[in-house]
N, CA, C and O atoms as a CHARMM CRD file, in Angstrom:
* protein
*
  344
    1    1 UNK  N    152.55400  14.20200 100.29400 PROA 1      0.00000
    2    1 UNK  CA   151.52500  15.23000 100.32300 PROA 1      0.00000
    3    1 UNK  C    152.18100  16.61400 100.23400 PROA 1      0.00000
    4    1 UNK  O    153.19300  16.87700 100.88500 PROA 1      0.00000
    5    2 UNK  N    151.47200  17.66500  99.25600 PROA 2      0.00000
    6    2 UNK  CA   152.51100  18.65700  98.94200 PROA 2      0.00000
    7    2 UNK  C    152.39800  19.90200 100.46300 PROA 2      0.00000
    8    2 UNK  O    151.47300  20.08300 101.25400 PROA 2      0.00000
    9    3 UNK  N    153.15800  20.26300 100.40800 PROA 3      0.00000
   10    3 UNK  CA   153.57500  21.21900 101.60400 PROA 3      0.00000
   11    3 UNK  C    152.48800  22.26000 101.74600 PROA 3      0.00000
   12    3 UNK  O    151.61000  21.91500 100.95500 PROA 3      0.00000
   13    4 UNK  N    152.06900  23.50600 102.44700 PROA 4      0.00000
   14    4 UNK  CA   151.12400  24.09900 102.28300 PROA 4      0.00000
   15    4 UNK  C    152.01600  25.52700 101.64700 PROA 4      0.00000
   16    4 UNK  O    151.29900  26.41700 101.19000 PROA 4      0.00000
   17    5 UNK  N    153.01800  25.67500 101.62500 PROA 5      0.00000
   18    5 UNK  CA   154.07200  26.80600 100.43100 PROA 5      0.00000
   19    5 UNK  C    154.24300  25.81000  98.91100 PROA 5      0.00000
   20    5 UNK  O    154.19500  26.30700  97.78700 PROA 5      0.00000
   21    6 UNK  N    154.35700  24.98700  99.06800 PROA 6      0.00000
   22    6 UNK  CA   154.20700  24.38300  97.47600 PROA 6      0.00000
   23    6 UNK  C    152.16200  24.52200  97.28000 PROA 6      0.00000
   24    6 UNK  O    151.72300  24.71900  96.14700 PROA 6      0.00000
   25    7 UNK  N    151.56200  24.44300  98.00800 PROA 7      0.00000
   26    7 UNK  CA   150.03400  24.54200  96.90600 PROA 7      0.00000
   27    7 UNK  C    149.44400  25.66600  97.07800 PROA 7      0.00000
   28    7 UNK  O    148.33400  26.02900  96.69000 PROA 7      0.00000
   29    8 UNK  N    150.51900  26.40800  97.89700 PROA 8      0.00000
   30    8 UNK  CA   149.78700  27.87300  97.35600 PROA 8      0.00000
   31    8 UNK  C    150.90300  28.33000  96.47300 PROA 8      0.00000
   32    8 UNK  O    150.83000  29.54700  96.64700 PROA 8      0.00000
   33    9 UNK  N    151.64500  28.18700  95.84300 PROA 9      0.00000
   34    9 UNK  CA   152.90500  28.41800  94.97400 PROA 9      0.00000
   35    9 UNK  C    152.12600  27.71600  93.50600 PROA 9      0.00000
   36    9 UNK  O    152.29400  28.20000  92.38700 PROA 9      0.00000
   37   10 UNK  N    151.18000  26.38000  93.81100 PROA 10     0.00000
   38   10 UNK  CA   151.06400  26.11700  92.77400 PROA 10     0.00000
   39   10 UNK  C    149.62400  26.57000  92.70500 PROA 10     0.00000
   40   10 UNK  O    149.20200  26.45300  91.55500 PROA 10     0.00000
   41   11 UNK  N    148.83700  26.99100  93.44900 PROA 11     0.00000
   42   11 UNK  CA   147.26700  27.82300  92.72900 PROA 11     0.00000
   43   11 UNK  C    147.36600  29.22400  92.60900 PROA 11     0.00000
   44   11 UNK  O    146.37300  29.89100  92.31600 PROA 11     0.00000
   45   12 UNK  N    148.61400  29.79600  92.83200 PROA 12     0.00000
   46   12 UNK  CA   148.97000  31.00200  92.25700 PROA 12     0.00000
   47   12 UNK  C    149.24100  31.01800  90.73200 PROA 12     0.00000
   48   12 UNK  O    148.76900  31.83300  89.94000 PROA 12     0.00000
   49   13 UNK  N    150.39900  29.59300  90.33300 PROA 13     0.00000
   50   13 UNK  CA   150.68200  29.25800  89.26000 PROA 13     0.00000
   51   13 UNK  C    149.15900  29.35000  88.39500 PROA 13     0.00000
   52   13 UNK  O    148.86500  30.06500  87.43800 PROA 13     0.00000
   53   14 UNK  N    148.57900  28.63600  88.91400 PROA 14     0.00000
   54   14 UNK  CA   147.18200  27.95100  88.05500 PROA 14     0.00000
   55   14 UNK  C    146.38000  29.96700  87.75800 PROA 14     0.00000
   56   14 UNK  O    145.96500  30.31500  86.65200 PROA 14     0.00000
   57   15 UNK  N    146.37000  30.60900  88.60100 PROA 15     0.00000
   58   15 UNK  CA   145.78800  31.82400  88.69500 PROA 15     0.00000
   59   15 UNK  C    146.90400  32.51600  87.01300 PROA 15     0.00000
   60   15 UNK  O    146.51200  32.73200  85.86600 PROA 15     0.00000
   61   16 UNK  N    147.97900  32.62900  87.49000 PROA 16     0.00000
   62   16 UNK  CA   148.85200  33.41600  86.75200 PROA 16     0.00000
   63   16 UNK  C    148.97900  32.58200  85.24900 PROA 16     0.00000
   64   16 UNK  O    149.40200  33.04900  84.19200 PROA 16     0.00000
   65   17 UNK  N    148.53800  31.37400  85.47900 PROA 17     0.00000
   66   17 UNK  CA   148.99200  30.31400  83.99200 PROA 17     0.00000
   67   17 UNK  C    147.62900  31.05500  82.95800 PROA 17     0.00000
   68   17 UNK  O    147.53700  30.93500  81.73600 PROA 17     0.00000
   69   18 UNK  N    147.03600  31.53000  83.52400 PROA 18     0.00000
   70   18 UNK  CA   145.42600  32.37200  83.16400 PROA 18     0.00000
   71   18 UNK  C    145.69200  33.85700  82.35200 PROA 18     0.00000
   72   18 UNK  O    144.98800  34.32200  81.45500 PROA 18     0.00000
   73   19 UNK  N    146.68200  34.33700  82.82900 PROA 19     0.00000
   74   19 UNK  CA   146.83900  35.77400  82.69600 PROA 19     0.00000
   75   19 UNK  C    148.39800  35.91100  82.05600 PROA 19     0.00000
   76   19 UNK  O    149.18800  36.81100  82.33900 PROA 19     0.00000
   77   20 UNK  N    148.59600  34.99900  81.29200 PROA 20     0.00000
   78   20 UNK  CA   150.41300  34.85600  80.60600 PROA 20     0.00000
   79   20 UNK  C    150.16300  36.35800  79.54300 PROA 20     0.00000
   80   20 UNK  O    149.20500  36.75300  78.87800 PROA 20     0.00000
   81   21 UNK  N    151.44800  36.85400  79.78100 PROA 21     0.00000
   82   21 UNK  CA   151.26600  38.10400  78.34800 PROA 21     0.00000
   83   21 UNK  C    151.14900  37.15700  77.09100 PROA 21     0.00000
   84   21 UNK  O    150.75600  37.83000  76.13800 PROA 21     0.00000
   85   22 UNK  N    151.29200  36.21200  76.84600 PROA 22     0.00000
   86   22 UNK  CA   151.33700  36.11000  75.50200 PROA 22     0.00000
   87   22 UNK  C    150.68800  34.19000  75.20900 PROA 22     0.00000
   88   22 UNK  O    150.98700  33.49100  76.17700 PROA 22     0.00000
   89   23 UNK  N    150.08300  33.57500  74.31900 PROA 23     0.00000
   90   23 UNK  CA   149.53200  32.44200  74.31000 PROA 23     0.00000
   91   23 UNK  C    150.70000  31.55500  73.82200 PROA 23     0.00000
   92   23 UNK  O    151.42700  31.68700  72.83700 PROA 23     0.00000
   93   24 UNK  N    150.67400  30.58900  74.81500 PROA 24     0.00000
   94   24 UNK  CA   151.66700  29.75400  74.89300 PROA 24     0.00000
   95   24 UNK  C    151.44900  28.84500  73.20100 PROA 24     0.00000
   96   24 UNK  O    150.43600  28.96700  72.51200 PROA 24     0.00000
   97   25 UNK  N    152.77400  27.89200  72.79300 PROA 25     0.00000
   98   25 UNK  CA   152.99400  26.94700  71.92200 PROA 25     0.00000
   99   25 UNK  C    151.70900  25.57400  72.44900 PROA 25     0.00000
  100   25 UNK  O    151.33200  25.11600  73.52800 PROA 25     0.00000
  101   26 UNK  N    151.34400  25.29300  70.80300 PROA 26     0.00000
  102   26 UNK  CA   150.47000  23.72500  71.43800 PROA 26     0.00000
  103   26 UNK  C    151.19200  22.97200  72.25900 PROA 26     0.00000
  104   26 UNK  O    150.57000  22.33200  73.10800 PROA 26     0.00000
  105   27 UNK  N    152.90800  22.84800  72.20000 PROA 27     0.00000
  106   27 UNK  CA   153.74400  21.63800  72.97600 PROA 27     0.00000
  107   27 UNK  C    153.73600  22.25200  74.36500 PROA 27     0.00000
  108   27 UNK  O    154.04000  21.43700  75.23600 PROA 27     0.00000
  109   28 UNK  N    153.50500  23.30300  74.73500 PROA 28     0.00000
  110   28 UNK  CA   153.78900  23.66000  75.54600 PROA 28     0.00000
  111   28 UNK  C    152.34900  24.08200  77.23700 PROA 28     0.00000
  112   28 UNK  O    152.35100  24.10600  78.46700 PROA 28     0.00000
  113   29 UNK  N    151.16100  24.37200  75.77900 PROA 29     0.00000
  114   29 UNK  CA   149.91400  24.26600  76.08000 PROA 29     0.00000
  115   29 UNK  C    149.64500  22.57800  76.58900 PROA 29     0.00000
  116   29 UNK  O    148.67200  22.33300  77.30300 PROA 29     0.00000
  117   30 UNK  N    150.10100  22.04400  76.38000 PROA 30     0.00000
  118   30 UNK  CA   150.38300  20.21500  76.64400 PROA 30     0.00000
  119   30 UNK  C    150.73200  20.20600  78.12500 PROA 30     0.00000
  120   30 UNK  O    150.08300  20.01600  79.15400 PROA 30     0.00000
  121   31 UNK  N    151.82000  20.44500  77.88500 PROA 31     0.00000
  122   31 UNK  CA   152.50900  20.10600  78.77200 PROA 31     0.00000
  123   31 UNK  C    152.23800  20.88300  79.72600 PROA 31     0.00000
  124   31 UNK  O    152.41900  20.23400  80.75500 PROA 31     0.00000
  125   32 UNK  N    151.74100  22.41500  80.09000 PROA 32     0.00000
  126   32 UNK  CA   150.71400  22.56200  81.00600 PROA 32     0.00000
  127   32 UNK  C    149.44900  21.78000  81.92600 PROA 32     0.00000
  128   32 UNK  O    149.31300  21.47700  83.11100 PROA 32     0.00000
  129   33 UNK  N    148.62700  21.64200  80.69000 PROA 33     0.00000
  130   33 UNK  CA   147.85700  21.07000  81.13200 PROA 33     0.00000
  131   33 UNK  C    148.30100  19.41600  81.84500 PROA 33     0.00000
  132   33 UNK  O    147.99100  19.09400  82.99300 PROA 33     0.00000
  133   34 UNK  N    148.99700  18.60600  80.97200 PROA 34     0.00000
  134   34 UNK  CA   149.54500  17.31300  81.83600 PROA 34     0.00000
  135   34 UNK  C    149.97500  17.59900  83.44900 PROA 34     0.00000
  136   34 UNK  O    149.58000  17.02200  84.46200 PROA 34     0.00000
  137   35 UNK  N    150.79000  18.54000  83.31800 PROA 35     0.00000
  138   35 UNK  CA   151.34300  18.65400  84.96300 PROA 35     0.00000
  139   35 UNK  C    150.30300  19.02300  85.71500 PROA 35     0.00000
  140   35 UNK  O    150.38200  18.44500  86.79900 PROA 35     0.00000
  141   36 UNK  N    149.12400  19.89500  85.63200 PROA 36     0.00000
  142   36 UNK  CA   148.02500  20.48100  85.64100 PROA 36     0.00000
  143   36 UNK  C    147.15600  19.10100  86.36800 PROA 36     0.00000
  144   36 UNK  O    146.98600  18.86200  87.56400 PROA 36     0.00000
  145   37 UNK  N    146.82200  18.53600  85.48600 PROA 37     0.00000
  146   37 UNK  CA   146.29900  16.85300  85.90500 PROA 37     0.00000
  147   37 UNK  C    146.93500  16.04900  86.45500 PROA 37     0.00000
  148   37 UNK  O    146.16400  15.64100  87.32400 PROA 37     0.00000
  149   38 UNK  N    148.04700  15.40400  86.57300 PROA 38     0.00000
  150   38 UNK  CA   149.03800  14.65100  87.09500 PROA 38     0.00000
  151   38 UNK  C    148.98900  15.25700  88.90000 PROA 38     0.00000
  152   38 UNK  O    148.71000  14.52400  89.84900 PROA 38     0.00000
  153   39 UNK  N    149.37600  16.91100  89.01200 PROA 39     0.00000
  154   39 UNK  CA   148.80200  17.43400  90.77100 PROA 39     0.00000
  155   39 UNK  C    147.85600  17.37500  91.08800 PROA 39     0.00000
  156   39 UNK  O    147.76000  17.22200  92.30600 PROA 39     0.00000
  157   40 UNK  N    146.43900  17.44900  90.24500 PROA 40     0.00000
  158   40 UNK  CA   145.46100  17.29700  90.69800 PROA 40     0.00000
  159   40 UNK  C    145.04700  15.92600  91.27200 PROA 40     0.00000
  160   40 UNK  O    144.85600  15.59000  92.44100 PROA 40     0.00000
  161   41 UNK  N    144.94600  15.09900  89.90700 PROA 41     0.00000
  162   41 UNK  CA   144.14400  14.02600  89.52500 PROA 41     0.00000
  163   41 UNK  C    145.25400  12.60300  89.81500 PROA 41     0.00000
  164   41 UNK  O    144.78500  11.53200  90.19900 PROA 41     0.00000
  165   42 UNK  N    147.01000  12.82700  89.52400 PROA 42     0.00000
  166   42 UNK  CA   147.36700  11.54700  89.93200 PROA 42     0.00000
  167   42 UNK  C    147.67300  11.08100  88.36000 PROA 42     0.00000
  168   42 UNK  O    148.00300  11.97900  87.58500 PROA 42     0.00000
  169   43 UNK  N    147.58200   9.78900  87.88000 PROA 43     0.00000
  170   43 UNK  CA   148.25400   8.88000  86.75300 PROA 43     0.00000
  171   43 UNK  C    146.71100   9.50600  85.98800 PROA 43     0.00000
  172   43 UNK  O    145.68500  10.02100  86.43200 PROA 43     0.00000
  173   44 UNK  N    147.28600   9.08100  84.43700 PROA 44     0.00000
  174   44 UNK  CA   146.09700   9.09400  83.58700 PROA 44     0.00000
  175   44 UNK  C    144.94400   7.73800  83.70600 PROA 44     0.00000
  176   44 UNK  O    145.10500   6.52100  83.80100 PROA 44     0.00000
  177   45 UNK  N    143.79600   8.57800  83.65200 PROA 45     0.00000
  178   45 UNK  CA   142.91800   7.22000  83.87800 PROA 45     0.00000
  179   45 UNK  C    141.87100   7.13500  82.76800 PROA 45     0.00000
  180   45 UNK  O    141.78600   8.17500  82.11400 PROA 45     0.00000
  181   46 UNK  N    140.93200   5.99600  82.34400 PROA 46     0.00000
  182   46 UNK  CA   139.91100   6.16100  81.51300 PROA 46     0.00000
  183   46 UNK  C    140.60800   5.70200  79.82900 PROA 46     0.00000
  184   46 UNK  O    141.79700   5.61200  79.52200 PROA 46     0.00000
  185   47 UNK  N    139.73000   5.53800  79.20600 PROA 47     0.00000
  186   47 UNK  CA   140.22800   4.86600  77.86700 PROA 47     0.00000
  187   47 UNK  C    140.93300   6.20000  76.78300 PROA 47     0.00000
  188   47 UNK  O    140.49000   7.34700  76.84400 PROA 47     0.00000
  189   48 UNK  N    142.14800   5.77500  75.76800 PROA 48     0.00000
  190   48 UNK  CA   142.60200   6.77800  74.81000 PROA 48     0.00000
  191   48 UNK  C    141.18100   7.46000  74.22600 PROA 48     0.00000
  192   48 UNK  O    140.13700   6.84200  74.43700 PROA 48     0.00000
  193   49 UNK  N    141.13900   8.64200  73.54500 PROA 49     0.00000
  194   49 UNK  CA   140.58900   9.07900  73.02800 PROA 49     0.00000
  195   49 UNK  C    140.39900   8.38700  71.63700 PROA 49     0.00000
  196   49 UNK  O    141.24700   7.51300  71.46300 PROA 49     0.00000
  197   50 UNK  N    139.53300   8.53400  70.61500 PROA 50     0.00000
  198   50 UNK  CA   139.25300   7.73900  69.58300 PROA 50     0.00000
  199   50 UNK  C    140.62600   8.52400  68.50200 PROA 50     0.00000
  200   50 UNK  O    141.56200   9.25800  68.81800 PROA 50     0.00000
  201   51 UNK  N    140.25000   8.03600  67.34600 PROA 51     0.00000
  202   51 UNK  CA   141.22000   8.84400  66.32800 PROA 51     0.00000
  203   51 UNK  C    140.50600   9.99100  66.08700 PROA 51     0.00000
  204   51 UNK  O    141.25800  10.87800  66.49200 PROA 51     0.00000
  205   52 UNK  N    139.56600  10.47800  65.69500 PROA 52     0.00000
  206   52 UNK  CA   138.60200  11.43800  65.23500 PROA 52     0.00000
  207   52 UNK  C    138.78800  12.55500  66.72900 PROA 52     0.00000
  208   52 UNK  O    138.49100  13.74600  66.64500 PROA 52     0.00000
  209   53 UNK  N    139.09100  12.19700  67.47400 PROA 53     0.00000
  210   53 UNK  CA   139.03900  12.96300  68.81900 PROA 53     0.00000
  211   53 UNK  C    140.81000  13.73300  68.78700 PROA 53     0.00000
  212   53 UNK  O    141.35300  13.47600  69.86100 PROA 53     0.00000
  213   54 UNK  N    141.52400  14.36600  68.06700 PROA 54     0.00000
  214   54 UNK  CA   143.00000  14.88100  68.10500 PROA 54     0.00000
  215   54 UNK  C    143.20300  15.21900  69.30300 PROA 54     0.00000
  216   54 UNK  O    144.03700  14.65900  70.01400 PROA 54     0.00000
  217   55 UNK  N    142.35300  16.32600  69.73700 PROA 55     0.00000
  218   55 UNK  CA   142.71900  17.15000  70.60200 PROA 55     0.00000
  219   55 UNK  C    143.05400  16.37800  72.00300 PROA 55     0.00000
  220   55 UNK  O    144.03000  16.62000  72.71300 PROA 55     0.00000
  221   56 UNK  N    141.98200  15.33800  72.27000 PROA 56     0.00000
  222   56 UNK  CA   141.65100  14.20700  73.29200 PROA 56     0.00000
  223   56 UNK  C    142.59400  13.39800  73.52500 PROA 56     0.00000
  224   56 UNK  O    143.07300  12.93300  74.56000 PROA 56     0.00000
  225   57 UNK  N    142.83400  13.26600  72.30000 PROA 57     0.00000
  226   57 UNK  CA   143.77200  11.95400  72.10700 PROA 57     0.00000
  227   57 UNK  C    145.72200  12.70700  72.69600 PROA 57     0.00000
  228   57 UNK  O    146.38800  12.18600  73.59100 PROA 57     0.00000
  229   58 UNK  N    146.11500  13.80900  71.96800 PROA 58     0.00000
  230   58 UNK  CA   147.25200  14.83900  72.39300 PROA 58     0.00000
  231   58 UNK  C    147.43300  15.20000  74.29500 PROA 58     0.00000
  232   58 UNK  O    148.42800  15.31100  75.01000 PROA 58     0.00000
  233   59 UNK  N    146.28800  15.27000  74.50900 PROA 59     0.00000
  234   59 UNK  CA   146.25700  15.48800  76.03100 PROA 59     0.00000
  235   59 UNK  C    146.16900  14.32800  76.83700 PROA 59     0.00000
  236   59 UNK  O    146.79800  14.15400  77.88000 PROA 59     0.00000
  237   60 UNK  N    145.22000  13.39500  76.22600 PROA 60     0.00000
  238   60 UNK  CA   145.64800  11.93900  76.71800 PROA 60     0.00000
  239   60 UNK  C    146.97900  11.52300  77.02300 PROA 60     0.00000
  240   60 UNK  O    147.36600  11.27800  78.16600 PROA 60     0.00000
  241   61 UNK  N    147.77700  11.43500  75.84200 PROA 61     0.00000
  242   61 UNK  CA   149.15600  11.39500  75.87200 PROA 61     0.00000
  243   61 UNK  C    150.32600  12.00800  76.54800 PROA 61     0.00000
  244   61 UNK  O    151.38700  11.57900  77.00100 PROA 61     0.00000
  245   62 UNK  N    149.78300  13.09800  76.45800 PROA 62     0.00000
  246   62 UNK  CA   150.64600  14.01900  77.10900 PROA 62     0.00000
  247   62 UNK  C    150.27100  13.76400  78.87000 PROA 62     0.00000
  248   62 UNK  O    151.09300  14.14200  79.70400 PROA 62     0.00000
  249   63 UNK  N    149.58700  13.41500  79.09400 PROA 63     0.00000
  250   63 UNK  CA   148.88200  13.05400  80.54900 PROA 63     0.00000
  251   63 UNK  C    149.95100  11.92800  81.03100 PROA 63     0.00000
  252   63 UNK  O    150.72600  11.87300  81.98600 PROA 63     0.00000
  253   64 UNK  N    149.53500  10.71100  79.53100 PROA 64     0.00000
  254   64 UNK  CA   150.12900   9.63300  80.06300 PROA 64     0.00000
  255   64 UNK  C    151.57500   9.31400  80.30100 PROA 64     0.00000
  256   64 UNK  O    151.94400   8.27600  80.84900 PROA 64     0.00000
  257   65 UNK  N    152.52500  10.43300  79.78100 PROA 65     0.00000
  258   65 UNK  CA   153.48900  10.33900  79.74100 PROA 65     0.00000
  259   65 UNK  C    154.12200  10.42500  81.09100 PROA 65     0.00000
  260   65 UNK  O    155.06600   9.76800  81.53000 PROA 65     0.00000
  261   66 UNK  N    153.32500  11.48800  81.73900 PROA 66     0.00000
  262   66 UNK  CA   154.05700  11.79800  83.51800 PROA 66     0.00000
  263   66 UNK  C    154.05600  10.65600  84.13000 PROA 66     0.00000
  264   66 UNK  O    155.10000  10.43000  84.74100 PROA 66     0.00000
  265   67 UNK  N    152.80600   9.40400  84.21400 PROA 67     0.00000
  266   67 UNK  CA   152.52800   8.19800  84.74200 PROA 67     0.00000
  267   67 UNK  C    153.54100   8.20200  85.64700 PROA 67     0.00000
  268   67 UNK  O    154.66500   8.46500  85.21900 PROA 67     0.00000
  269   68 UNK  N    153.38300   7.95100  86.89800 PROA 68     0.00000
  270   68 UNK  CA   154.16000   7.78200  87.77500 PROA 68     0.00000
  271   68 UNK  C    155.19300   9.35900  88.82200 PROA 68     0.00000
  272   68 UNK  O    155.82700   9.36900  89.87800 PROA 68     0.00000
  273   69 UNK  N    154.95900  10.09200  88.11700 PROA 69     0.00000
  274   69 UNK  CA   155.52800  11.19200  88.67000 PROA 69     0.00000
  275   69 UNK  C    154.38800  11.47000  89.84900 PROA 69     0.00000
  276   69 UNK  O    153.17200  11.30300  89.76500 PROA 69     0.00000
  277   70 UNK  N    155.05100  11.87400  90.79700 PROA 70     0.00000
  278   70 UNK  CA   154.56600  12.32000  92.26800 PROA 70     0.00000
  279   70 UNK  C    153.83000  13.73300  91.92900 PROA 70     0.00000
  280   70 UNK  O    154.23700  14.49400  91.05100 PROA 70     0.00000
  281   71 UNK  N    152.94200  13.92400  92.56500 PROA 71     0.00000
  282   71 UNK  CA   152.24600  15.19600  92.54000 PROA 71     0.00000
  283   71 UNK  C    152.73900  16.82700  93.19300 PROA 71     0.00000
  284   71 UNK  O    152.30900  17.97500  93.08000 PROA 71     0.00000
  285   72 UNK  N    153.46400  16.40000  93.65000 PROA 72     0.00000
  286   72 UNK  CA   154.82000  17.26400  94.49900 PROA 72     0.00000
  287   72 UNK  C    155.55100  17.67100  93.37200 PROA 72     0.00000
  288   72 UNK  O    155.89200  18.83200  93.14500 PROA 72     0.00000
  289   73 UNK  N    155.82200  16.52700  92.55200 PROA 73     0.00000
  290   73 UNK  CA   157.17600  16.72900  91.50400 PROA 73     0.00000
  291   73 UNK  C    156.31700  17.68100  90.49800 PROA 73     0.00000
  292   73 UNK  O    156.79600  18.60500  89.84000 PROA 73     0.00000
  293   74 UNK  N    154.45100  17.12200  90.51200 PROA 74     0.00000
  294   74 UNK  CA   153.94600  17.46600  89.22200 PROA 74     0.00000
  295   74 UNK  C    153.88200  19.30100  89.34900 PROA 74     0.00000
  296   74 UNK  O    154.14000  20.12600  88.47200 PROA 74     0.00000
  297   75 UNK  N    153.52000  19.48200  90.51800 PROA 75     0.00000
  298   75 UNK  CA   153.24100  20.57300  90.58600 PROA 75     0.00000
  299   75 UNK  C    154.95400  21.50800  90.82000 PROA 75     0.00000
  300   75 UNK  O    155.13500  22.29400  89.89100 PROA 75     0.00000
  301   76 UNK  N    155.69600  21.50200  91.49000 PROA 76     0.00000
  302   76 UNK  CA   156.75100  21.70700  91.04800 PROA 76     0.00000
  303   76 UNK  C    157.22400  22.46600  89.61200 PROA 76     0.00000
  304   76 UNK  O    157.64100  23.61900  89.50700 PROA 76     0.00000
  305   77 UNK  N    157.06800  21.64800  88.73000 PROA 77     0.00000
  306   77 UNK  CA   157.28500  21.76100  87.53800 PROA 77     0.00000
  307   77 UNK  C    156.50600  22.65000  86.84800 PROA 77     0.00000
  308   77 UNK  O    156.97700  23.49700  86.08900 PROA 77     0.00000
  309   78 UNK  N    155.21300  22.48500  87.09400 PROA 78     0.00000
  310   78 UNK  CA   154.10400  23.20800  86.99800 PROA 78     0.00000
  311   78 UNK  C    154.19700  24.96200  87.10200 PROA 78     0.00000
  312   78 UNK  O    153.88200  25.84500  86.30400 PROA 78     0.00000
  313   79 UNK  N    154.64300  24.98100  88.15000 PROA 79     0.00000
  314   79 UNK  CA   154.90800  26.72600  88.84000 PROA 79     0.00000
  315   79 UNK  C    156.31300  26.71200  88.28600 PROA 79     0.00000
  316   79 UNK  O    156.71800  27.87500  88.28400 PROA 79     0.00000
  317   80 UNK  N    156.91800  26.16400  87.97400 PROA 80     0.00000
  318   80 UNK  CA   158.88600  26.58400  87.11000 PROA 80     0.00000
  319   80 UNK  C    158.48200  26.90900  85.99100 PROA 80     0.00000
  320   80 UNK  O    159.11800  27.80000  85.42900 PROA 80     0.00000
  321   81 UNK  N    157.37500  26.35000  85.33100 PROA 81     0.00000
  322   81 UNK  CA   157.00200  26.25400  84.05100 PROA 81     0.00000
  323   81 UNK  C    156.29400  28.10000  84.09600 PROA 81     0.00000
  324   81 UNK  O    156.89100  29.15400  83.87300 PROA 81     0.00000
  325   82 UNK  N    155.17200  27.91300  84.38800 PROA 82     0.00000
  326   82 UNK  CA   154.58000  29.14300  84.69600 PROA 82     0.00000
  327   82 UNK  C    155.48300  30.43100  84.74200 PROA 82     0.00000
  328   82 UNK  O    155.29500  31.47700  84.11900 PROA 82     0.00000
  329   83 UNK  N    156.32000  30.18400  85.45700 PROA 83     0.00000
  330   83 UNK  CA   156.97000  30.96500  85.83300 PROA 83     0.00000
  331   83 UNK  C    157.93800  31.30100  84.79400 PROA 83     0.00000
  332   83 UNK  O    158.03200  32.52800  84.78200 PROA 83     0.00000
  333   84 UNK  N    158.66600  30.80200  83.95900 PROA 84     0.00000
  334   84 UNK  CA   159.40000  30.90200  82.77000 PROA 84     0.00000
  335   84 UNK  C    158.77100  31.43300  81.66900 PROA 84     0.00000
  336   84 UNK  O    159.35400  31.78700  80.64400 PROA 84     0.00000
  337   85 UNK  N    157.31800  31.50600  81.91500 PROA 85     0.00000
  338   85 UNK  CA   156.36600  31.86100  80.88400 PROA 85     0.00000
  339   85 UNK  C    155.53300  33.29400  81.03800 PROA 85     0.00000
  340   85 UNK  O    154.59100  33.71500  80.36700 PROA 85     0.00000
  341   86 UNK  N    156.20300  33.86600  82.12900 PROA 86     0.00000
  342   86 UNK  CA   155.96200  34.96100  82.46800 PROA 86     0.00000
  343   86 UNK  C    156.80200  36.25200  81.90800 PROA 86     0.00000
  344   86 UNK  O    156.51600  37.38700  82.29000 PROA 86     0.00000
């Protein structure tokens, strides 16, 4: 269970991931959002997105890839990330 200095470290992140000077890369817009879900939400759940669905289907993936990473670790990464992007 994450510490109470790691989840306010990481809904600052989530505040500041809002207000970046500049719009992040799609790989990188990814990989936001995955770590993003993975602290919240845990493993990816629910069926792939169809083919006709790209966008669905990219974030799906990118979701499913953390599978198994701890929510500690997710968010972690999350606010390093943020933070490099500042």
């Amino acid at each position: 269970m994450a510490t109470a200095k790691l989840k306010s470290s990481f809904d600052k992140a989530v505040k500041d991931s809002k207000q970046l000077p500049e719009k992040p890369d799609n790989a990188t817009l990814l990989q936001i959002y995955s770590l993003y879900k993975q602290a919240t939400e845990g493993d990816v759940q629910g069926k792939r997105p169809g083919m006709m669905d790209m966008v669905g289907r990219a974030k799906y993936d990118a979701w499913a890839k953390l599978e198994g990473k701890s929510a500690d670790d997710a968010m972690k990464e999350y606010v390093e990330l943020i933070e490099s992007l500042k």
